[in-house]
Rosetta silent file (secondary structure, phi, psi, omega in degrees, C-alpha in Angstrom):
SEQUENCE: XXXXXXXXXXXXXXXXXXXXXXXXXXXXXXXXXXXXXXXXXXXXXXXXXXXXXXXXXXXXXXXXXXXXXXXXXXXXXXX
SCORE:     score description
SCORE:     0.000 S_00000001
   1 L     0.000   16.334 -163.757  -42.524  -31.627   54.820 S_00000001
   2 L   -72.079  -57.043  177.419  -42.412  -34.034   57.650 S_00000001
   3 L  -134.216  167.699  128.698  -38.925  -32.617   58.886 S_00000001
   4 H     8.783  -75.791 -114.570  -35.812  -30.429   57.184 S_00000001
   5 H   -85.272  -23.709  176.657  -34.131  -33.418   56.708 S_00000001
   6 H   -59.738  -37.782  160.901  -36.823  -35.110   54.329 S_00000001
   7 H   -40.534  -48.249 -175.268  -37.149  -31.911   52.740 S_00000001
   8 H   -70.459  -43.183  157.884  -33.912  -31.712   51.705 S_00000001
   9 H    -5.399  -66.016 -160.295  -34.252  -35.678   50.683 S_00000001
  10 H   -75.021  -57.765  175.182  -37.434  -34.951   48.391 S_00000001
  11 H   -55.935  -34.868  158.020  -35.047  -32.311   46.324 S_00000001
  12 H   -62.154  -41.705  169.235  -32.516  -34.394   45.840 S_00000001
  13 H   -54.109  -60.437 -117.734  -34.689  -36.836   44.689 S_00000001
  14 L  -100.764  -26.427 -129.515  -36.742  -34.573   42.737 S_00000001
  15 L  -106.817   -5.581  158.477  -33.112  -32.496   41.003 S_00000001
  16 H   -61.732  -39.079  175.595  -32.962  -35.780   38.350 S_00000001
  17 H  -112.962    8.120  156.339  -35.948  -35.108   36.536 S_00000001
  18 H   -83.240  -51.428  161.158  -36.063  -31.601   36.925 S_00000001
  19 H   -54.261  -36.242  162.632  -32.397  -30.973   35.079 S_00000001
  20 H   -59.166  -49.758 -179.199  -33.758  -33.349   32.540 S_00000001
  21 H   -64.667  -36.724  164.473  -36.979  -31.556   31.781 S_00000001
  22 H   -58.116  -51.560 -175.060  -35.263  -28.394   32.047 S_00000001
  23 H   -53.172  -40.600 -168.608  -32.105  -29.471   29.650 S_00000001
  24 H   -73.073  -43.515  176.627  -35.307  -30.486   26.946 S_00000001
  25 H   -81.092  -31.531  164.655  -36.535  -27.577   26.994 S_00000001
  26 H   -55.771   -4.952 -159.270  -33.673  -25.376   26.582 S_00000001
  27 H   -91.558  -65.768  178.045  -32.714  -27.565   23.908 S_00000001
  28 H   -20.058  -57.049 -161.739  -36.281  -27.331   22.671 S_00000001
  29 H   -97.797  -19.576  161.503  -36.198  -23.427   22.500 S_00000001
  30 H   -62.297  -52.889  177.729  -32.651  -22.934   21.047 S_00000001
  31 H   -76.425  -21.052  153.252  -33.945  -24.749   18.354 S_00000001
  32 H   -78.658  -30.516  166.254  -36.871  -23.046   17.752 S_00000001
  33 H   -43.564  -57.860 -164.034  -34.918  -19.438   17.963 S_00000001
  34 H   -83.751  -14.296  167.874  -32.550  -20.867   14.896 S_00000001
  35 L  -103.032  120.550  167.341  -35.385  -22.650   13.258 S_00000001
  36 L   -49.652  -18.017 -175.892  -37.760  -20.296   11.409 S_00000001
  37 L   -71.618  -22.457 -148.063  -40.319  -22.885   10.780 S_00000001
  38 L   -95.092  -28.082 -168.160  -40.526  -23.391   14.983 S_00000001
  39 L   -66.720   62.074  169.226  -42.117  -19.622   15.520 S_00000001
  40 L  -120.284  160.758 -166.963  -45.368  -20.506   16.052 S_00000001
  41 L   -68.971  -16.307 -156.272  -47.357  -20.065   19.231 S_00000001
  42 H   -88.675  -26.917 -178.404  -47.685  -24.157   19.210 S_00000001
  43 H   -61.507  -23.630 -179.947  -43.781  -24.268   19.949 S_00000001
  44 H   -99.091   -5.569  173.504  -44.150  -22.556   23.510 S_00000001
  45 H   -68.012  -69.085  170.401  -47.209  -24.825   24.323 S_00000001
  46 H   -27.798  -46.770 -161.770  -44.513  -28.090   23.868 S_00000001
  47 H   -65.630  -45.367 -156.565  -41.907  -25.949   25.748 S_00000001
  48 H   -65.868  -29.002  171.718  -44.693  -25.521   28.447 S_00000001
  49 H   -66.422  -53.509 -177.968  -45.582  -29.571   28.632 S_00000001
  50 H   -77.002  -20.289  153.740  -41.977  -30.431   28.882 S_00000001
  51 H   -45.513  -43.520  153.869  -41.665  -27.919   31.668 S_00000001
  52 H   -58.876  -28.018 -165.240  -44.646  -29.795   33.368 S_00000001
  53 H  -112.137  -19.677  165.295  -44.355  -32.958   32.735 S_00000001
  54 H   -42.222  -56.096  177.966  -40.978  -32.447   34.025 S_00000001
  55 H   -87.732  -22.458  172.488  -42.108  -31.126   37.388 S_00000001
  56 H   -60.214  -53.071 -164.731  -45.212  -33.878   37.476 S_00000001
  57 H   -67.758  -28.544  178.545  -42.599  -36.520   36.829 S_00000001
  58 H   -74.662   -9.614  171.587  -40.124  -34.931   40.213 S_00000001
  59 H   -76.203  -36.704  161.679  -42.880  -35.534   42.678 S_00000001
  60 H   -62.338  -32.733  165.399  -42.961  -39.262   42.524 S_00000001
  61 H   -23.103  -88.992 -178.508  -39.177  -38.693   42.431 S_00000001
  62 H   -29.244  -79.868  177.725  -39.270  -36.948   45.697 S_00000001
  63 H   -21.186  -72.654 -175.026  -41.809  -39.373   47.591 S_00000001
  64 H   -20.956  -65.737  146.577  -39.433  -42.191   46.629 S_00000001
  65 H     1.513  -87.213 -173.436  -36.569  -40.062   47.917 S_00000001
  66 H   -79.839   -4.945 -173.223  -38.200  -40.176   51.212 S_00000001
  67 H   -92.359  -36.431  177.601  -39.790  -43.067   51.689 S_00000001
  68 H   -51.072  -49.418  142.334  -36.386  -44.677   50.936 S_00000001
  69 H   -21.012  -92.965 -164.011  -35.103  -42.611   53.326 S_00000001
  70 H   -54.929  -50.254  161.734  -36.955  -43.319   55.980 S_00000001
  71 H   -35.266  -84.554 -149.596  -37.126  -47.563   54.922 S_00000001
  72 H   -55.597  -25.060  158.253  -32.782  -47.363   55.577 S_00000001
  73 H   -29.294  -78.571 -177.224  -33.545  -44.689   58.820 S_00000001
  74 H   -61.341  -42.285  175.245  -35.626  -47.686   60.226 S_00000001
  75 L   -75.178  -59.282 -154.023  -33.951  -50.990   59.151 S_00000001
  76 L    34.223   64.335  177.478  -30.948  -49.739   58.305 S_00000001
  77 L  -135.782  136.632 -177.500  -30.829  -51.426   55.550 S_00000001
  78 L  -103.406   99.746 -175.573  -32.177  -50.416   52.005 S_00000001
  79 L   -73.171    0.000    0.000  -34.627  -53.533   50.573 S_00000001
């Protein structure tokens, strides 16, 4: 939150492992609609972990994002 431009950085960073965690769970929950065996209350706790673990895994994302950023800003060069 340092400026805009990092912001915008840290989402881009971030939009790899969010469209993954998101794609698992839609995947996740299509297949529990068509499987009867899947209705159980334990199936939206999983959906809710891969939603989560999803957004846990985009923050180090982000940081990276920006600290990379900022490294090629300063050098301007990316080590």
């Amino acid at each position: 939150m340092s400026s805009d431009e990092a912001w915008r950085t840290g989402h881009r960073g971030a939009l790899r492992p969010t469209l993954v965690s998101a794609a698992i769970t839609v995947l996740w929950c299509a297949a529990c609609i068509i499987t009867p065996a899947l209705h159980t209350p334990v199936t939206v706790v999983v959906a809710s972990v891969f939603l989560v673990g999803g957004a846990l895994l985009s923050i180090p994302a982000a940081h990276r994002a920006v600290r990379r950023a900022a490294l090629l800003d300063r050098t301007g060069h990316e080590d």
